[in-house]
C-alpha positions in Angstrom: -20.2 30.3 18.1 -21.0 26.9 17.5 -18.1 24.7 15.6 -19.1 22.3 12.5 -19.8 19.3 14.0 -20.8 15.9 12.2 -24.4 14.2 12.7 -25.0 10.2 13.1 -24.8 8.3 10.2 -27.7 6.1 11.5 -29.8 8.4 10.9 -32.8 7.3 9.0 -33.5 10.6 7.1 -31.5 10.7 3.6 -31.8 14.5 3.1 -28.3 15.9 2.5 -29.9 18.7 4.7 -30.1 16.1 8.2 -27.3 13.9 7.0 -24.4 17.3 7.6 -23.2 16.5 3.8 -22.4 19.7 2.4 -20.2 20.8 -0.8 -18.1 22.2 0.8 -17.5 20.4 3.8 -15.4 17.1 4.0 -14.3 14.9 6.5 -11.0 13.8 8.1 -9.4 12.0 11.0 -9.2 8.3 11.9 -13.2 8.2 12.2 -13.9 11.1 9.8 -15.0 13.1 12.1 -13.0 16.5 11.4 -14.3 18.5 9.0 -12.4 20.4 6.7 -13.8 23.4 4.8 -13.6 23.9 1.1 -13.7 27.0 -0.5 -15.1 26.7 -3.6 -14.0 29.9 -6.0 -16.7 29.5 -8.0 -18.8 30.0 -5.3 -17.8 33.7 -5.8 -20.0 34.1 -9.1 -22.3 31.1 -8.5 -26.0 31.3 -7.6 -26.1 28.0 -5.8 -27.1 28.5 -2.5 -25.9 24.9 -2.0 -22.7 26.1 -2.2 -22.2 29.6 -0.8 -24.4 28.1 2.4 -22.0 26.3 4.6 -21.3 29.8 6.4 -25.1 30.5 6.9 -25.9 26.8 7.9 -23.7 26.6 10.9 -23.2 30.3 11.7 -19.7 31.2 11.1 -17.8 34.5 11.6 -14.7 35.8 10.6 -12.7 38.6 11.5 -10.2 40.6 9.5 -7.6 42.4 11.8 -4.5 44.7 10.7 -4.4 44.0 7.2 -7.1 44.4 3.6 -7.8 41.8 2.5 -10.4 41.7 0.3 -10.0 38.5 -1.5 -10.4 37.0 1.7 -13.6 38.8 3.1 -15.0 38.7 -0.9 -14.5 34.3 -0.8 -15.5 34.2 2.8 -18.7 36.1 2.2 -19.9 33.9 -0.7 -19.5 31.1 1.4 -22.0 32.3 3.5 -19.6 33.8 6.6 -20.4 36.9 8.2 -18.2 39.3 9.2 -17.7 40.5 13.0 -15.9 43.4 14.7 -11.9 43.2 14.6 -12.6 43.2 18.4 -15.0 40.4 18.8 -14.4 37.1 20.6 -17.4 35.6 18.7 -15.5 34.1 15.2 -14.1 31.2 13.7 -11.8 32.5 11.5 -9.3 36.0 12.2 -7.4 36.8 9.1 -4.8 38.5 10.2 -2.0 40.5 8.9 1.0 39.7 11.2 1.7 36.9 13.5 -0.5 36.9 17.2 1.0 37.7 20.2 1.3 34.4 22.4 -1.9 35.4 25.0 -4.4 35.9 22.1 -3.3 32.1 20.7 -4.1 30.8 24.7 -7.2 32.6 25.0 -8.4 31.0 21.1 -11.4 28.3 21.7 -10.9 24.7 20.3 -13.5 26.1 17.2 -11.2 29.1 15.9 -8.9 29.2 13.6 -6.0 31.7 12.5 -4.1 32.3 9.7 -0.7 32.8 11.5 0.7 30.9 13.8 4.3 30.8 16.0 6.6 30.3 12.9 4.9 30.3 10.1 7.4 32.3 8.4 9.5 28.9 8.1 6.8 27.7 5.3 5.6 30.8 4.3 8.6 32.7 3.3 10.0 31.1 0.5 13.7 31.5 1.4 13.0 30.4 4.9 11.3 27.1 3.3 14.2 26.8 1.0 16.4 26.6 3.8 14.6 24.1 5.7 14.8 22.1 2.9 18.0 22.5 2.3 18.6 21.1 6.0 16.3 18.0 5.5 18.4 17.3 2.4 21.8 17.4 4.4 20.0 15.3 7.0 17.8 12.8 5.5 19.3 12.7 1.7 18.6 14.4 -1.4 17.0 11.6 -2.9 14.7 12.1 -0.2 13.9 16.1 -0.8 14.5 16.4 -4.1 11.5 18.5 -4.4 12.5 22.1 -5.4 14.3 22.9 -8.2 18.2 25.0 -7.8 17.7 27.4 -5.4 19.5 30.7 -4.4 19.0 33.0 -1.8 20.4 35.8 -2.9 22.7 38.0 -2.1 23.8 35.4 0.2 24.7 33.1 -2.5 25.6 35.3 -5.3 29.0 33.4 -6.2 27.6 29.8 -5.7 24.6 31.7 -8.2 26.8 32.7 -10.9 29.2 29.8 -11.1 25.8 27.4 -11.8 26.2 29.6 -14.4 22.8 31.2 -13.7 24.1 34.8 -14.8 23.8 33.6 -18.1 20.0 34.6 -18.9 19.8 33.8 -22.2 19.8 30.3 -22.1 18.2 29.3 -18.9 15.0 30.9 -17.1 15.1 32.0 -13.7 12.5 33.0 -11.4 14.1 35.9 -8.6 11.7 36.4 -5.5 12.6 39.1 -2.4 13.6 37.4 -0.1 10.9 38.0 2.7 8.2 36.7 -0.1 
């Protein structure tokens, strides 16, 4: 499985084609050489082949394993990705449902890429983050995080919740997440 990787620039040819320009492909890093992949949603209704190509053009795989997810697989297609067996080595993406066991994050090539990684949950669950903010706040200033709006993670911080005065829902609107969202 071959990874995206950028051609010379002193190329003489100007096709888009020869050049590695793409849609939906851009470039990072110090000498923008890392590419970073763009998933267009239009591409899920659009015709262009410009556009739902980048899978096709440099033969890339994905893998979906413990979890439905057909957003995912339904974006991932229209770019142009194929799907492979939940037990195949040859991907670059694995969507997964849960967090990988340490081993199968050794055993990844430089090329593949996962959705979960060792701790994840401290961005991705929104109390966690909250917390973590919290922290940096405390640590660094709030001047310098004051990024999130009152927070409460409740029923940890019910009383410090209803003396903001937060109980009263008429005259302010509050948005209440589980906390494992």
């Amino acid at each position: 499985m071959p990874a995206v990787v950028r051609e010379k620039e002193d190329s003489e040819s100007s096709s888009e084609d020869e050049q590695g320009d793409h849609p939906c492909i851009t470039w990072s890093g110090l000498s923008k050489s890392i590419p970073v992949l763009l998933f267009l949603p239009e591409a899920i209704v659009s015709k262009d082949r410009n556009i739902c190509s980048v899978g096709e053009r440099y033969n890339m795989a994905f893998k979906i394993v413990r979890t439905e997810s057909r957003l995912v697989r339904r974006i991932l297609s229209s770019h142009g990705f194929h799907e492979v067996h939940p037990n195949s080595n040859d991907f670059n993406l694995m969507w997964t449902g849960s967090h990988l066991k340490p081993y199968i994050l050794r055993s990844l090539q430089e090329f593949q890429k996962v959705n979960h990684f060792p701790r994840s949950y401290e961005l991705t669950r929104k109390d966690r983050l909250y917390k973590n903010i919290q922290r940096m706040q405390q640590t660094h200033g709030f001047k310098n995080f004051h990024i999130i709006p009152q927070t409460f993670v409740l029923p940890s911080e019910s009383q410090e919740f209803r003396n903001s005065g937060g109980h009263s829902v008429a005259t302010d609107a509050w948005l209440y997440l589980p906390s494992c969202s």
